[in-house]
Backbone bond lengths (Angstrom), bond angles and torsions (degrees), N, CA, C in turn:
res aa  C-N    CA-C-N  psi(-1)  N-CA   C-N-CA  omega(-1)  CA-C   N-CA-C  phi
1 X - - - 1.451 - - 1.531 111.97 -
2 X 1.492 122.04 -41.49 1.320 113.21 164.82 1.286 131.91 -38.13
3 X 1.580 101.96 -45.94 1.710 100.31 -172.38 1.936 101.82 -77.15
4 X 1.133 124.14 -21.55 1.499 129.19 158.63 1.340 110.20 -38.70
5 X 1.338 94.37 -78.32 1.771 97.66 -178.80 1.557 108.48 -54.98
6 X 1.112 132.17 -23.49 1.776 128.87 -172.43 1.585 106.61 -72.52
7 X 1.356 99.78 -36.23 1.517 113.80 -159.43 1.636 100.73 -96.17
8 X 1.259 107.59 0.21 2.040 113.38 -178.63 2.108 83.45 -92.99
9 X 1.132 87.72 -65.26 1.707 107.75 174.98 1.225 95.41 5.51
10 X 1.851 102.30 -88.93 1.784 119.13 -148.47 1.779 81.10 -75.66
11 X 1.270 134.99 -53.62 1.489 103.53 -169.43 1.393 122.11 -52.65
12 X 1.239 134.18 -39.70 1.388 132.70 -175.58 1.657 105.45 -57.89
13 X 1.592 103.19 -39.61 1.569 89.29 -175.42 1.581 115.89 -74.36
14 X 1.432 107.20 -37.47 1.499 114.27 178.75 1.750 112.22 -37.76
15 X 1.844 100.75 -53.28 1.358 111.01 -173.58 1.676 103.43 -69.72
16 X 1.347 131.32 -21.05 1.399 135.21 -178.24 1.677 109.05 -73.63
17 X 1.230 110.69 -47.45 1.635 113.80 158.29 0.979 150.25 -78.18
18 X 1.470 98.76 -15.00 1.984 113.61 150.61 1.380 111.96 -65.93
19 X 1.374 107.17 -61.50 1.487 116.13 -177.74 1.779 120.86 -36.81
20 X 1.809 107.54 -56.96 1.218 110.66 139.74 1.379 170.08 -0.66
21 X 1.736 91.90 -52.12 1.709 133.63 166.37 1.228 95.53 -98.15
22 X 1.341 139.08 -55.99 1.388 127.27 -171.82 1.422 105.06 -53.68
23 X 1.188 134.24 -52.85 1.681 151.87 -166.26 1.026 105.28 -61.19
24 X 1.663 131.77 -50.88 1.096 138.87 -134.93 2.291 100.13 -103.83
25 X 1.491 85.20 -26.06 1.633 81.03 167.96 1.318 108.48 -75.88
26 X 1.597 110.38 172.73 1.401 123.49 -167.69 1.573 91.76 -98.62
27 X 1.561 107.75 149.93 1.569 107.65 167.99 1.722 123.26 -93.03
28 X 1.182 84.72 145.58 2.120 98.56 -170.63 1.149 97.98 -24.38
29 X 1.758 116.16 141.16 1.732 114.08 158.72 1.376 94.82 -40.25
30 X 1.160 112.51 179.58 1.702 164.00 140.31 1.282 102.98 -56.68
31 X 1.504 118.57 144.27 1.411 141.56 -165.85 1.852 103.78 -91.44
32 X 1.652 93.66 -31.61 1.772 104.43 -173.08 1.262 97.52 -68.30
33 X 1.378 109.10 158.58 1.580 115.69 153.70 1.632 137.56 -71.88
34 X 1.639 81.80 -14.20 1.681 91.35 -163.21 1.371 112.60 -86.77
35 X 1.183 122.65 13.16 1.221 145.92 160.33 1.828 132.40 -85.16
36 X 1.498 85.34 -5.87 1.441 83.27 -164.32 1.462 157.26 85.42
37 X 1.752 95.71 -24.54 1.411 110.17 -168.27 1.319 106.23 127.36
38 X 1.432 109.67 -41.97 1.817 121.25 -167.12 1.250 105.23 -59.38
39 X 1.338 131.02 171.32 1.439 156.78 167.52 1.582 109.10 -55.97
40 X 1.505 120.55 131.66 1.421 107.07 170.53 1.844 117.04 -45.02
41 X 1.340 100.34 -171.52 1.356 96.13 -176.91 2.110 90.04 -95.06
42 X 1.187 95.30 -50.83 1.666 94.30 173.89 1.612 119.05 -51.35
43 X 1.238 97.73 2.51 1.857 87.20 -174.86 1.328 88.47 -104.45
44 X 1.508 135.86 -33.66 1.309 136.46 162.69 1.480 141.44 -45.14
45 X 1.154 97.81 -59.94 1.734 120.55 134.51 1.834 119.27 1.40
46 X 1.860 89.99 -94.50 1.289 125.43 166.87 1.384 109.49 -40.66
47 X 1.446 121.84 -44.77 1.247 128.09 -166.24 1.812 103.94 -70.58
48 X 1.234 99.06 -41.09 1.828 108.94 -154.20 1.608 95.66 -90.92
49 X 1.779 126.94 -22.75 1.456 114.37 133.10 1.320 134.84 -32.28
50 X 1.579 101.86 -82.67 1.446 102.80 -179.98 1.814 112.36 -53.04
51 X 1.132 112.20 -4.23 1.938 102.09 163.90 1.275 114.01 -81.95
52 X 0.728 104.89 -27.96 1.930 105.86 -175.17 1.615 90.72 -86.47
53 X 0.808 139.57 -46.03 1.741 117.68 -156.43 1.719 98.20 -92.59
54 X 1.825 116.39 0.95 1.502 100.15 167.60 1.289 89.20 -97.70
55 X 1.463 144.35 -13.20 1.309 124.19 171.64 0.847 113.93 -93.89
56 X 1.308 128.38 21.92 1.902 132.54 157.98 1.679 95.16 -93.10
57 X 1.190 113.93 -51.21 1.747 118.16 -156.43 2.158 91.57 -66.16
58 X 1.346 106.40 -51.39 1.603 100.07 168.01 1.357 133.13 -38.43
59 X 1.655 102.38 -48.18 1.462 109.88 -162.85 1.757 93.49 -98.74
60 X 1.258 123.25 -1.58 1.404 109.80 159.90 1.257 121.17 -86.66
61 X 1.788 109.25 -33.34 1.112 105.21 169.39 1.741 142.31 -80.48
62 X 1.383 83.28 -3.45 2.093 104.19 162.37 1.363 100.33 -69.95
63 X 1.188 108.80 -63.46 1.947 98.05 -167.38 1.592 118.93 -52.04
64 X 1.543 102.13 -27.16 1.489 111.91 177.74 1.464 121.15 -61.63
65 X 1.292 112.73 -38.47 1.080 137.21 149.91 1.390 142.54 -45.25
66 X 1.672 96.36 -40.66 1.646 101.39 167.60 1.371 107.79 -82.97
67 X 1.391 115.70 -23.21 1.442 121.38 -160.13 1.413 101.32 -72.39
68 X 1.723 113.68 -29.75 1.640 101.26 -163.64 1.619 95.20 -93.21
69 X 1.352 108.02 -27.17 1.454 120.59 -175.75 1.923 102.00 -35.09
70 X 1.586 104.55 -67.40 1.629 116.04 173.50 0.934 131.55 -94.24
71 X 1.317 129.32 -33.27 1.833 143.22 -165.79 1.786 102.29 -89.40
72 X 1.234 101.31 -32.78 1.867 92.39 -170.35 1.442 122.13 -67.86
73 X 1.278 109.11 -42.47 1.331 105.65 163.93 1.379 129.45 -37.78
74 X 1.342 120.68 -38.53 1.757 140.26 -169.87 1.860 87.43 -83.99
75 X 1.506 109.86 -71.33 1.321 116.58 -169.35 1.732 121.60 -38.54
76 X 1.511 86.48 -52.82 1.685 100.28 -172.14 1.907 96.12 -49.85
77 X 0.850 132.45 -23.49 1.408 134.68 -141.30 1.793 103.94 -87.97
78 X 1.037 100.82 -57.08 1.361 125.42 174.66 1.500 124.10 -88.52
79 X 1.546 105.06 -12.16 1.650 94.09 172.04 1.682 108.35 -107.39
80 X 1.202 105.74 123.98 1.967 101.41 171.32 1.710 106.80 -59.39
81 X 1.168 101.14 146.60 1.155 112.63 -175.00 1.561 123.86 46.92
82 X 0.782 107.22 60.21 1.712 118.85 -169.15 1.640 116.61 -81.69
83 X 1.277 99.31 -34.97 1.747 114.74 172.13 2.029 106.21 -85.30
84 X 1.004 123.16 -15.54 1.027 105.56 168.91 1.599 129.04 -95.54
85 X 1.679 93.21 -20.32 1.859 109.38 155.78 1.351 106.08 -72.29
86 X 1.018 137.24 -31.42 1.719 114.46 -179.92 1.378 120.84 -69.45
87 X 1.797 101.61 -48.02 1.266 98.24 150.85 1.250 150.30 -45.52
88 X 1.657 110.27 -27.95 1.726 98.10 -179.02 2.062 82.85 -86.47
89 X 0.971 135.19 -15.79 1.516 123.02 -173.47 1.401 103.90 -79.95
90 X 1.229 151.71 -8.69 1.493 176.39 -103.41 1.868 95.70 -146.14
91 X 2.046 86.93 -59.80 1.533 92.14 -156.41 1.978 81.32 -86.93
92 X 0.636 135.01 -35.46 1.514 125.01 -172.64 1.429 119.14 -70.00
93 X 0.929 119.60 4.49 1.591 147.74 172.79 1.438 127.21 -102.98
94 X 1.707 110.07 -25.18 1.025 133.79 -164.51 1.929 111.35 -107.37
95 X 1.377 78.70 -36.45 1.856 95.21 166.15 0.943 112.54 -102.45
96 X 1.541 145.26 -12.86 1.283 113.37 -156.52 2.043 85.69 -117.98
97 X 1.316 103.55 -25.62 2.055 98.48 176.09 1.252 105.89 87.16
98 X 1.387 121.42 -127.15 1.078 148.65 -143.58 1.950 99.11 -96.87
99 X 1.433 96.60 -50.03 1.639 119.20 -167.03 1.917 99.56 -44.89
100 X 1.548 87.50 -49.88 1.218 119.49 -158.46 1.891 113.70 -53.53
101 X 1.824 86.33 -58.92 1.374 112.48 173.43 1.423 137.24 -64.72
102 X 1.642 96.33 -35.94 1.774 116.88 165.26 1.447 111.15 -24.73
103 X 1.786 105.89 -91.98 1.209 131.54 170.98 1.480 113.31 -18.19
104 X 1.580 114.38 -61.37 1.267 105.08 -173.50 1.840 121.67 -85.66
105 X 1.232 107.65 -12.08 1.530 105.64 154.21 1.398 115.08 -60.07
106 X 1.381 107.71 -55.48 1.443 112.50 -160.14 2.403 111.44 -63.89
107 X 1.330 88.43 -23.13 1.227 96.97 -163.11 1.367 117.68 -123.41
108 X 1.493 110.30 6.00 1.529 109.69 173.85 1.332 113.64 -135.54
109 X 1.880 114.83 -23.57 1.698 115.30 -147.41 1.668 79.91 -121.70
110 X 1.377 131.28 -51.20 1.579 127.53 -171.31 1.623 98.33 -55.56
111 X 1.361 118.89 -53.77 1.699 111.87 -152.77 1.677 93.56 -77.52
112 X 1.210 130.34 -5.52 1.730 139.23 178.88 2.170 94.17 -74.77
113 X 1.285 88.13 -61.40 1.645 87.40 -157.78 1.469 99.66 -93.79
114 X 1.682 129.73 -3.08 1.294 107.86 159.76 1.378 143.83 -41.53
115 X 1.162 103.96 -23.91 1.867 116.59 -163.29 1.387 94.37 -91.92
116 X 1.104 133.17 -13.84 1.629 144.55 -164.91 1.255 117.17 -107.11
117 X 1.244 140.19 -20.08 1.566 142.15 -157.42 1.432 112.22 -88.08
118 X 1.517 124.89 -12.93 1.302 110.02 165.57 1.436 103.52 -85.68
119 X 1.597 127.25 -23.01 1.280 102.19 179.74 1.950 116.18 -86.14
120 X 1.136 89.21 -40.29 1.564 97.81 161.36 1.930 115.55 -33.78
121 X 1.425 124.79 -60.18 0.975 149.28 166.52 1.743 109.25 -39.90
122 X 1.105 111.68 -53.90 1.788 126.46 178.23 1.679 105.54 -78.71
123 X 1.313 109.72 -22.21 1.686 104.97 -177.18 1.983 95.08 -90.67
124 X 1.331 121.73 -41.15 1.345 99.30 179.13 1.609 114.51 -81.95
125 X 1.151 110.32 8.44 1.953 98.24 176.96 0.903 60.29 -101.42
126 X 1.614 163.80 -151.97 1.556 135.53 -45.73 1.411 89.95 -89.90
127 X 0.962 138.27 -31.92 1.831 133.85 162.43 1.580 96.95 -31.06
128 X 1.488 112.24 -75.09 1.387 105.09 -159.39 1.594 106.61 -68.87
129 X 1.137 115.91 -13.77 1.442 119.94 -172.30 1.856 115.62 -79.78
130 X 1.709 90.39 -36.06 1.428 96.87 161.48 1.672 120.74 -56.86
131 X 1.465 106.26 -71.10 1.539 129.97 164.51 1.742 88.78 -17.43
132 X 0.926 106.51 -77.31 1.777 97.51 -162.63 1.282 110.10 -54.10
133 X 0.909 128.78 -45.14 1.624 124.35 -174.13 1.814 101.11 -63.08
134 X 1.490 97.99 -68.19 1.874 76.09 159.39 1.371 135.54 -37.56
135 X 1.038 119.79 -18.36 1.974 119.41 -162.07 1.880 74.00 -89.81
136 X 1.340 110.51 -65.50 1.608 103.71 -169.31 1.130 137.26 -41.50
137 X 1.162 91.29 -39.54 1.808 107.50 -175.25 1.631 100.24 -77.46
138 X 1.249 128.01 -47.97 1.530 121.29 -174.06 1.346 108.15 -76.10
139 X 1.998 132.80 -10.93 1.492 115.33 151.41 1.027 115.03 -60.98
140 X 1.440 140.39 -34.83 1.419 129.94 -168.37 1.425 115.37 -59.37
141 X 1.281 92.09 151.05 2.209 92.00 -167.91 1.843 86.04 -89.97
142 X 1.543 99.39 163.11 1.050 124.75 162.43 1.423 119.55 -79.54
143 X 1.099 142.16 136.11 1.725 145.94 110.68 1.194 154.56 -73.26
């Protein structure tokens, strides 16, 4: 069952980074003229949907990730059959996309890290704020 779940793994991500590339291109002008050339407004629309539900299917699938990264070890221990629930959550992730992922951003992972995001928010600017002072200090030449 491990190598099941390994091999659900790289497909979900494969299909998470196609999906991605598919989203992330712009859609064909419009056939009208009165457009200019540009994209309907409904293909835009459609487009700025399908962004949000690959940045639901991403940011569900990061936590999934952190979760097995630390928690599985403890989890696997105490739950029977624990590799064959990840797997059907693997395959329910894998079929269901965006539909799938919505719901559980919206209703399990946002109301978790809501209470947190201004401090969350203040820990990566001094991250990036650090980062920069590093980038500076290692252009300077030596003598």
């Amino acid at each position: 069952m491990p190598l099941f779940v390994e091999i659900l793994r790289h497909i979900v991500l494969f299909q998470n980074t196609f999906d991605t590339f598919k989203t992330l291109k712009l859609p064909p002008p419009s056939r009208s003229s009165r457009n200019g050339g540009l994209p309907s407004a409904r293909a835009m629309q459609q487009r700025k949907r399908d962004m949000k539900g690959c940045l639901a299917v991403w940011i569900v699938w990061c936590c999934f990730m952190a979760y097995e990264r630390f928690l599985e070890g403890i989890f696997s221990l105490f739950i029977p059959f624990y590799d064959e629930v990840k797997a059907l959550t693997l395959l329910f992730l894998l079929v269901t996309r965006a539909k799938g992922a919505e719901p559980i951003y919206l209703h399990v992972i946002r109301p978790l890290l809501k209470p947190y995001t201004a401090s969350v928010d203040a820990l990566l600017d001094l991250a990036r704020m650090f980062g920069d002072i590093i980038f500076v200090l290692s252009t300077f030449p030596i003598r």
